[in-house]
KEGUVO-974026 format. One record per residue: x, y, z of N, C-alpha, C in turn; residue in one letter. Coordinates in steps of 0.1 Angstrom, whole numbers, m for minus. Example, Ala and Ser with C-alpha at 12.3 -4.5 7.8 and 13.67 -1.06 7.14 Angstrom:
// residues 2
<kevex <132; m57; 78>; <123; m45; 78>; <132; m33; 78>; "A">
<kevex <128; m22; 71>; <137; m11; 71>; <129; 0; 79>; "S">
//
This chain:
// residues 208
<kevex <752; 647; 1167>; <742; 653; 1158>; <735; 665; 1165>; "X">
<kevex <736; 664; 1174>; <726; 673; 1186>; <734; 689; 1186>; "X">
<kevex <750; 683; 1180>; <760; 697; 1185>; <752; 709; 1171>; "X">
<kevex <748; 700; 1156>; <747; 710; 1149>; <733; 716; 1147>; "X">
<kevex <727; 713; 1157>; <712; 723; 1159>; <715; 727; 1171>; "X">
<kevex <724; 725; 1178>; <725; 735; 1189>; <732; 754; 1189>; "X">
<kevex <725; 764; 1190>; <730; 778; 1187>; <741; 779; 1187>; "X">
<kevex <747; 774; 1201>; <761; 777; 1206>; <772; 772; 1202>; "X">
<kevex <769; 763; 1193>; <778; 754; 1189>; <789; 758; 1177>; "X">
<kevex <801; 755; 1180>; <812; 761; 1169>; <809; 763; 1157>; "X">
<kevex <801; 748; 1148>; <797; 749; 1137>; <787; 758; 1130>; "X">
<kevex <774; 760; 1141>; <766; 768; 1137>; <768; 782; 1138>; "X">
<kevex <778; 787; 1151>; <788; 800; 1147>; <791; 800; 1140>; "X">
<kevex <804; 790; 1135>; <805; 800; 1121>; <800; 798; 1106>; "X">
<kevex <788; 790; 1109>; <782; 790; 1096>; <772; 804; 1096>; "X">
<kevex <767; 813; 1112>; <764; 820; 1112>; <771; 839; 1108>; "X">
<kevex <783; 831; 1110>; <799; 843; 1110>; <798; 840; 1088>; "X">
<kevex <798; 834; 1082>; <799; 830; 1069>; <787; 840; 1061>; "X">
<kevex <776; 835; 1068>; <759; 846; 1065>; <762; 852; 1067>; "X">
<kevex <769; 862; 1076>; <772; 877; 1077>; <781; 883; 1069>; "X">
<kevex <791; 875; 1063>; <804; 877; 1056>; <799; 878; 1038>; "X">
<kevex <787; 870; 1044>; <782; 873; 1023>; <773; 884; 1023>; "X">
<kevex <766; 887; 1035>; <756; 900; 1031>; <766; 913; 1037>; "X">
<kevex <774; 915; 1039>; <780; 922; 1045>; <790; 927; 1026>; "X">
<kevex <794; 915; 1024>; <805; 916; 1008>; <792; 922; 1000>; "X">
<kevex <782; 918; 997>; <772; 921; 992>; <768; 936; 991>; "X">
<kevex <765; 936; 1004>; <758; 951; 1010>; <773; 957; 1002>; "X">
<kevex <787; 959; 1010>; <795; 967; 1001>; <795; 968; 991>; "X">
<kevex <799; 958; 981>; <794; 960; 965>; <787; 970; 961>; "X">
<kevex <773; 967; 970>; <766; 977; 964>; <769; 988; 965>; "X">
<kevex <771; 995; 979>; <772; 1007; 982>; <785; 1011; 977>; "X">
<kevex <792; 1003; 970>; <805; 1010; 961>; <802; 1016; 947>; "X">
<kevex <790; 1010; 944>; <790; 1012; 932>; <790; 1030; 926>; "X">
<kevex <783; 1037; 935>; <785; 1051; 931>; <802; 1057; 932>; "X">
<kevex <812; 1049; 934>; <826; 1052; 933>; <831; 1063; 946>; "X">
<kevex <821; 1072; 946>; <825; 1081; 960>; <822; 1077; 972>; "X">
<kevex <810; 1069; 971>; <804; 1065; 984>; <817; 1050; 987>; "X">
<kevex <823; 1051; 982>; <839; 1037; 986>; <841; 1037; 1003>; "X">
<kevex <846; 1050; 1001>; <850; 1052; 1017>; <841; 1050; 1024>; "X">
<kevex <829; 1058; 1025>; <823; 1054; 1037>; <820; 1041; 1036>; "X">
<kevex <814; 1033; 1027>; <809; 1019; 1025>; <825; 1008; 1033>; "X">
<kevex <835; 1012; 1029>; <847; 1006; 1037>; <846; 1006; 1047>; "X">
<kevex <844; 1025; 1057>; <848; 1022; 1066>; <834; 1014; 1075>; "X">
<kevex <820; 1014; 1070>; <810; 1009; 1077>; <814; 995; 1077>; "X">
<kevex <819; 986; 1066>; <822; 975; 1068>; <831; 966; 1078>; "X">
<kevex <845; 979; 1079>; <853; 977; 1090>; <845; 975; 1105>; "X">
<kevex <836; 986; 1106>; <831; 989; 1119>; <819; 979; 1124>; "X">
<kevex <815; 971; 1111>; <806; 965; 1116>; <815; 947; 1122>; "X">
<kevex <826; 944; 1111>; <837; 934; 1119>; <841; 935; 1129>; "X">
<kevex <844; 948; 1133>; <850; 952; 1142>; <840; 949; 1156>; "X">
<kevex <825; 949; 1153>; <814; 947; 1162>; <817; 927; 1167>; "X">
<kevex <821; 922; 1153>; <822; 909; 1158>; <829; 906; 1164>; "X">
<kevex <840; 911; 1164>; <852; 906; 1168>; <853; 910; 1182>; "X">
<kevex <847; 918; 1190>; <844; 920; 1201>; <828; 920; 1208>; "X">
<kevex <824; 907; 1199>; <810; 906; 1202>; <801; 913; 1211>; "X">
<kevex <800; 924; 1202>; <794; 938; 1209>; <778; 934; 1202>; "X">
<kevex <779; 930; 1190>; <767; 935; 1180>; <768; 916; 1166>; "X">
<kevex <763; 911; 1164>; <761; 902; 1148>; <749; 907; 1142>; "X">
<kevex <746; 919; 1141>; <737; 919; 1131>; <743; 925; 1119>; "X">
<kevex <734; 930; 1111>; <744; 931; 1094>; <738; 948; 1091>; "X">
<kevex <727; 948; 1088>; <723; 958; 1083>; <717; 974; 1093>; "X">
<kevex <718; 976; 1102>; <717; 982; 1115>; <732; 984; 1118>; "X">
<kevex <742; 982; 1124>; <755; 987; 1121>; <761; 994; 1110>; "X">
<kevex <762; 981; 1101>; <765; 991; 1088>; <759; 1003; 1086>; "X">
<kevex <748; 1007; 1081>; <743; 1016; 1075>; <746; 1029; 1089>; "X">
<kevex <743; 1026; 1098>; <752; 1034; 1109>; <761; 1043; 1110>; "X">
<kevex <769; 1028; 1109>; <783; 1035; 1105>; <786; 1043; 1098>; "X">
<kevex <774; 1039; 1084>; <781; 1046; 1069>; <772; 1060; 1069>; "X">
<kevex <762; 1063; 1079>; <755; 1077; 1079>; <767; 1086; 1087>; "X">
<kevex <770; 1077; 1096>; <782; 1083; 1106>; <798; 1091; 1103>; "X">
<kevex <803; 1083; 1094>; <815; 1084; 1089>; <816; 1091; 1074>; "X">
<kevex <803; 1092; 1070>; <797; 1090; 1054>; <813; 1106; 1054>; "X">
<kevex <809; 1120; 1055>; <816; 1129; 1052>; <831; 1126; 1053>; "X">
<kevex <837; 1126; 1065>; <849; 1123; 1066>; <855; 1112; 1056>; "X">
<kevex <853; 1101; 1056>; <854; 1089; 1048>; <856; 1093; 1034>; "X">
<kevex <847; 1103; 1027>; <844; 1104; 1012>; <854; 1115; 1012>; "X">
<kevex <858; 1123; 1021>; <864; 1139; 1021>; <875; 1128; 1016>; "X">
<kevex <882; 1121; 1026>; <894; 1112; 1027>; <900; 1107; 1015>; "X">
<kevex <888; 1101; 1009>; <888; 1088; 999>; <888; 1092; 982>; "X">
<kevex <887; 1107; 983>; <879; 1113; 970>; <896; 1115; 959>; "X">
<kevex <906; 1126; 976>; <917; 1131; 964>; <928; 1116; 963>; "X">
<kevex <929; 1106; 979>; <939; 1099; 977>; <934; 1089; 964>; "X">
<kevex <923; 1087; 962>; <919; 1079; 950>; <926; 1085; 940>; "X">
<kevex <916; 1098; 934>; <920; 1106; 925>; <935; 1106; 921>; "X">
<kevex <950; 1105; 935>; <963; 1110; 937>; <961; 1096; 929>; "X">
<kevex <956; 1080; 931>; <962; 1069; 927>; <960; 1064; 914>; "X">
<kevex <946; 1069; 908>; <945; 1072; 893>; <955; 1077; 887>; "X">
<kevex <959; 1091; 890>; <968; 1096; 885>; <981; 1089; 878>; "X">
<kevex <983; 1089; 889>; <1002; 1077; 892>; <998; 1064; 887>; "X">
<kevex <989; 1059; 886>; <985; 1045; 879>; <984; 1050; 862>; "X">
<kevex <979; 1056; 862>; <979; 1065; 845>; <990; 1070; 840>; "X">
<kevex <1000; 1074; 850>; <1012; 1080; 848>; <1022; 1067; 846>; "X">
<kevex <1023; 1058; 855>; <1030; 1046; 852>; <1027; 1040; 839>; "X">
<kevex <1016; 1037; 834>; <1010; 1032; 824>; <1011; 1037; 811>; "X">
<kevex <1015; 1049; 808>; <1020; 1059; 801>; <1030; 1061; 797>; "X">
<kevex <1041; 1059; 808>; <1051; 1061; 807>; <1057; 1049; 803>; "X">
<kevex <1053; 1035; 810>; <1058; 1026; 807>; <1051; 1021; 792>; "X">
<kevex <1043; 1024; 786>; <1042; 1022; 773>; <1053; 1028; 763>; "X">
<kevex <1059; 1038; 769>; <1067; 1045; 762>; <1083; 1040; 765>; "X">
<kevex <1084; 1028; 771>; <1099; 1025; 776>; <1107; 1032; 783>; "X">
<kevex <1099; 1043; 793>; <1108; 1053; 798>; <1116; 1044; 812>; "X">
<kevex <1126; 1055; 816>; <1134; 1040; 826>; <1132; 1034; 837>; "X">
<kevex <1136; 1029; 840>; <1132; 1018; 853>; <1129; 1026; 861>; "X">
<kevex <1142; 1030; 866>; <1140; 1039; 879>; <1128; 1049; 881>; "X">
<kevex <1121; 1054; 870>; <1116; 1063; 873>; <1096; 1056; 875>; "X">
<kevex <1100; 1045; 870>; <1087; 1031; 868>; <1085; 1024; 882>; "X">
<kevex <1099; 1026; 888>; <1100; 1018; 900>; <1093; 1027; 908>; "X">
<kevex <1100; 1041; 909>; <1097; 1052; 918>; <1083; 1052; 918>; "X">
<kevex <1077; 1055; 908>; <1058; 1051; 907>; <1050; 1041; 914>; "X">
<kevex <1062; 1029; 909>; <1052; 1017; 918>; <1055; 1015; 934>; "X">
<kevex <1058; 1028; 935>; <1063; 1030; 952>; <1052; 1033; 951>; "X">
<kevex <1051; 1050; 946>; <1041; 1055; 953>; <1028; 1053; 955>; "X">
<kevex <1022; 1042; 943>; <1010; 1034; 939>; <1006; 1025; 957>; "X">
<kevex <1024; 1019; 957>; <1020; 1006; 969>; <1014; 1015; 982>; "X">
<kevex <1023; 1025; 983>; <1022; 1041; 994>; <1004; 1042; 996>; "X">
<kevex <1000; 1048; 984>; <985; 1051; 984>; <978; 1039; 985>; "X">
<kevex <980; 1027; 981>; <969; 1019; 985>; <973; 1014; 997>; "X">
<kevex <984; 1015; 1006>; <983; 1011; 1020>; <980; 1019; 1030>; "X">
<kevex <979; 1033; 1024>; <972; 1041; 1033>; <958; 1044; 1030>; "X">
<kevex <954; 1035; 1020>; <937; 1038; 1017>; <934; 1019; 1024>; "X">
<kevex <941; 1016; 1026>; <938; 1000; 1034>; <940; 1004; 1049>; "X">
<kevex <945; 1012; 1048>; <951; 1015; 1067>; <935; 1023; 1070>; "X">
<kevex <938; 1038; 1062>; <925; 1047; 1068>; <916; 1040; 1069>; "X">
<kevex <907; 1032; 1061>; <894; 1030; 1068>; <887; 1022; 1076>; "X">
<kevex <901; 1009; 1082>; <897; 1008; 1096>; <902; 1018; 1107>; "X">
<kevex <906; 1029; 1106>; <909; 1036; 1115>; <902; 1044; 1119>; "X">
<kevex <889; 1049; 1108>; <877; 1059; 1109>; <871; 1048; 1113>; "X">
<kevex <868; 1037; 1114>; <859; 1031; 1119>; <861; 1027; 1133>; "X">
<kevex <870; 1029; 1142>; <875; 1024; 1150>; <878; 1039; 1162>; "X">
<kevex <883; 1047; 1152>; <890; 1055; 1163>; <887; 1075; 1160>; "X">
<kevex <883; 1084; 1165>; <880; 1093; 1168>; <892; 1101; 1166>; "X">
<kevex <893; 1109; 1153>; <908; 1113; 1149>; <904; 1121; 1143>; "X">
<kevex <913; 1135; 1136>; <909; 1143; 1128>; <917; 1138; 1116>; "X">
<kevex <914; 1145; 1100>; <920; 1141; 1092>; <934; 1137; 1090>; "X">
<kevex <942; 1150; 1099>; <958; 1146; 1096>; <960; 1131; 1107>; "X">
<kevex <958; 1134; 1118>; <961; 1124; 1127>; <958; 1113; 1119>; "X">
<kevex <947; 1108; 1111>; <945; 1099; 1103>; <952; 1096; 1092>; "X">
<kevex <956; 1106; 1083>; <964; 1103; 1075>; <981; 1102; 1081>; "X">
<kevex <987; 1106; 1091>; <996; 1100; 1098>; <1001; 1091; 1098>; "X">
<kevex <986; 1086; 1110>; <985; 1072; 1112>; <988; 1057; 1102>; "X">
<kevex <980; 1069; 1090>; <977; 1052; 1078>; <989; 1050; 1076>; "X">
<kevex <999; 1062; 1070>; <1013; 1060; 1065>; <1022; 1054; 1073>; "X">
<kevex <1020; 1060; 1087>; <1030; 1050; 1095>; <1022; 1035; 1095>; "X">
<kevex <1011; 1035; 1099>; <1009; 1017; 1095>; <1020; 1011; 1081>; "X">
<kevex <1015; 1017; 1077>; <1017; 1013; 1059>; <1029; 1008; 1059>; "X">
<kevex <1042; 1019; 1068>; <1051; 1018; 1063>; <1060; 1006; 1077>; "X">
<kevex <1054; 1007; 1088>; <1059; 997; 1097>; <1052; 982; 1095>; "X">
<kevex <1041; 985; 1089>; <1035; 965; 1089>; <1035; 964; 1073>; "X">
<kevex <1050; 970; 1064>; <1046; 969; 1050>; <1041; 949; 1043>; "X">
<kevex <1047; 940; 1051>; <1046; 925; 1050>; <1027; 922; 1046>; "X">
<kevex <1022; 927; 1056>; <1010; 928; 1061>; <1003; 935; 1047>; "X">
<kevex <1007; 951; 1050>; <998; 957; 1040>; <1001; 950; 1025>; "X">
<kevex <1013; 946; 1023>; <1013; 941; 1006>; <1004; 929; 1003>; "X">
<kevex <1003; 920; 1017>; <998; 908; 1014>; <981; 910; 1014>; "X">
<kevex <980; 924; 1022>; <963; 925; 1015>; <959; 932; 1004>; "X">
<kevex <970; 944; 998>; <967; 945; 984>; <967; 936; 974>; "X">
<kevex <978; 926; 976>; <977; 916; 967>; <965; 902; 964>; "X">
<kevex <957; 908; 979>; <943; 899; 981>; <935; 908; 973>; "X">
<kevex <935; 921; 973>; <923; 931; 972>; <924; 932; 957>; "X">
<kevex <937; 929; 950>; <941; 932; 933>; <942; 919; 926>; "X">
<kevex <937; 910; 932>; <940; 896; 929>; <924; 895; 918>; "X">
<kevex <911; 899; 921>; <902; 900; 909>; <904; 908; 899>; "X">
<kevex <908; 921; 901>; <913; 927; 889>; <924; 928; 879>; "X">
<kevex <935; 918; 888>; <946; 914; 873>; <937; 906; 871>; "X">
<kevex <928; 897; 878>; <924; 884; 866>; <912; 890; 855>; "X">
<kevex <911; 894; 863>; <899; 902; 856>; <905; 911; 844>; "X">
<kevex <919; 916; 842>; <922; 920; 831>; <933; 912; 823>; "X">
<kevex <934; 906; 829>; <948; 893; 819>; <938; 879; 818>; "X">
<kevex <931; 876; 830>; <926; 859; 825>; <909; 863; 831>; "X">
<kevex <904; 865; 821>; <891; 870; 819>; <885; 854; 825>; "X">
<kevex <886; 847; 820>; <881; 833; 820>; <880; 827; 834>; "X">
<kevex <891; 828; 841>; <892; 829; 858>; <889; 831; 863>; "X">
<kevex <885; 847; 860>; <875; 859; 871>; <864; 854; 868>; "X">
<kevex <859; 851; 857>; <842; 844; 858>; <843; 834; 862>; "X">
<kevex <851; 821; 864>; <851; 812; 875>; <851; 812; 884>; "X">
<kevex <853; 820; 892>; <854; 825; 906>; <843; 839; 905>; "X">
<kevex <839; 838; 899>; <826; 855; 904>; <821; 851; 918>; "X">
<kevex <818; 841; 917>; <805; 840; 932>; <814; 841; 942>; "X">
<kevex <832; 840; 939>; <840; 841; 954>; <836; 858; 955>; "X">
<kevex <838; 862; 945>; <845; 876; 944>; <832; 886; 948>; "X">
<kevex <822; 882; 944>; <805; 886; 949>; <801; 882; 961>; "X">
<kevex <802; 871; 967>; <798; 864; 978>; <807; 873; 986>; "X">
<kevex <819; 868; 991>; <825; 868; 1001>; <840; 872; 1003>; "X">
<kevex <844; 879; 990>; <860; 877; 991>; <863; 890; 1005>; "X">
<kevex <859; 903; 993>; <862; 918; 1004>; <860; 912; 1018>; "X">
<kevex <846; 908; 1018>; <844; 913; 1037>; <850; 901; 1045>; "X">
<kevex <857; 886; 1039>; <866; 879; 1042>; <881; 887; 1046>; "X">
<kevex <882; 895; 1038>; <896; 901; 1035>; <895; 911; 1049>; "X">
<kevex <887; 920; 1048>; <881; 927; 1064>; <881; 921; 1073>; "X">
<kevex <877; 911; 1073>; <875; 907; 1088>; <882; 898; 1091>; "X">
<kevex <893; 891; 1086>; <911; 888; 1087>; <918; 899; 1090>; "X">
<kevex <913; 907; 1080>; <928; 919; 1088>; <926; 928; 1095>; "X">
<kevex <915; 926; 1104>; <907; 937; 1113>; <913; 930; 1123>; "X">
<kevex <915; 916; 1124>; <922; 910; 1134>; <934; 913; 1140>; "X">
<kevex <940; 912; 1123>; <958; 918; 1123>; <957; 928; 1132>; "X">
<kevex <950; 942; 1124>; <950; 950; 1130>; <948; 954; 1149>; "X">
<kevex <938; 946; 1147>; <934; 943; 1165>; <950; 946; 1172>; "X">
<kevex <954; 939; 1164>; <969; 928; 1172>; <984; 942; 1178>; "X">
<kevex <979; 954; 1165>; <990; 961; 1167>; <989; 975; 1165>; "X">
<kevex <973; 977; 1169>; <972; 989; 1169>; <978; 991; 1187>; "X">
<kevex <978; 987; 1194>; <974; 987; 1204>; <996; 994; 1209>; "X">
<kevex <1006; 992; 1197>; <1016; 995; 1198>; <1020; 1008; 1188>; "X">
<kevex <1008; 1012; 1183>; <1009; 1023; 1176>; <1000; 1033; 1171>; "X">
<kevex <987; 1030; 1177>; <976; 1034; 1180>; <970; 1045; 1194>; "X">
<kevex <966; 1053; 1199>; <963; 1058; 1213>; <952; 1055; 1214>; "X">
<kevex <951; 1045; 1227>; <941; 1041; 1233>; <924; 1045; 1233>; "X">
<kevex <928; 1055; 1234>; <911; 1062; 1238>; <911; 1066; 1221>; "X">
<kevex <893; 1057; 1222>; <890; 1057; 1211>; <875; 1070; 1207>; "X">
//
């Protein structure tokens, strides 16, 4: 009984790691909501996991905001046209495939859709993490993207998983709001900040 009033204790870690994981999803949310401010709000979120994970820092709102004054230009510069490029091609697939045009050319699309959201999953732990100029960054994401593609599909499919339900099973996504409000994103961050940990270190340059 003693272990779960004790600080140090596994359980009250991570019931303490949990409190950070919902104000942290939270705080993003918000700071997404102006649509440009995405990137930097991403990469602040990365950067502040990234604090746990090498227990440098557990606080929530003093990193982040940090981060997100920090990175705010670069991040939004970043985040503004590859969005914009994924609109497009999401509008263009959707267009075209209403119109029965052929596979191949449907398939070719849903390339380049998977392409741009693994390099918008890759860049913004990498501004948060590593001291790069634009190209080196945009480089970087695509070769992630396209060497750990297992990886990156399995977190788009985490990160798109409220919004198909949210547009085929309406009923779902309001069953699950409080996951998707609470805790899903900065769950999803701070899993694959881990990954990432794991293999930057074979395709990444050291000095950060």
């Amino acid at each position: 009984m003693k272990e779960l009033f004790n600080l140090n204790s596994p359980w009250v870690q991570r019931f303490a790691m949990l409190t950070n994981l919902v104000c942290l999803n939270i705080l993003w949310l918000v700071c997404c909501i102006p649509v440009f401010t995405a990137g930097a709000a991403t990469a602040a979120l990365y950067h502040t996991v990234f604090l746990y994970h090498n227990k440098e820092d557990d606080a929530v709102l003093r990193p982040f905001f940090r981060a997100f004054r920090t990175n705010f230009k670069q991040s939004t510069l970043l985040f503004l046209p590859l969005f914009a490029a994924l609109l497009l091609v999401v509008f263009d697939l959707v267009y075209l495939a209403s119109y029965g045009k052929g596979t191949a050319v449907l398939f070719l699309l849903i390339l380049v859709i998977l392409l741009l959201m693994g390099m918008l999953i890759h860049l913004f732990p990498l501004i948060a993490r590593f001291d790069m100029n634009a190209k080196a960054l945009l480089r970087t994401a695509f070769s992630l993207t396209a060497l750990h593609l297992p990886g990156t599909l399995t977190v788009i499919a985490l990160l798109a998983l409220p919004v198909i339900l949210l547009l085929f099973f309406p009923d779902w996504f309001l069953r699950f709001g409080v996951v998707w409000a609470g805790v899903w994103f900065s769950a999803i961050a701070y899993f694959f900040s881990k990954f990432l940990l794991k293999i930057w270190n074979k395709h990444v340059p050291a000095e950060e």
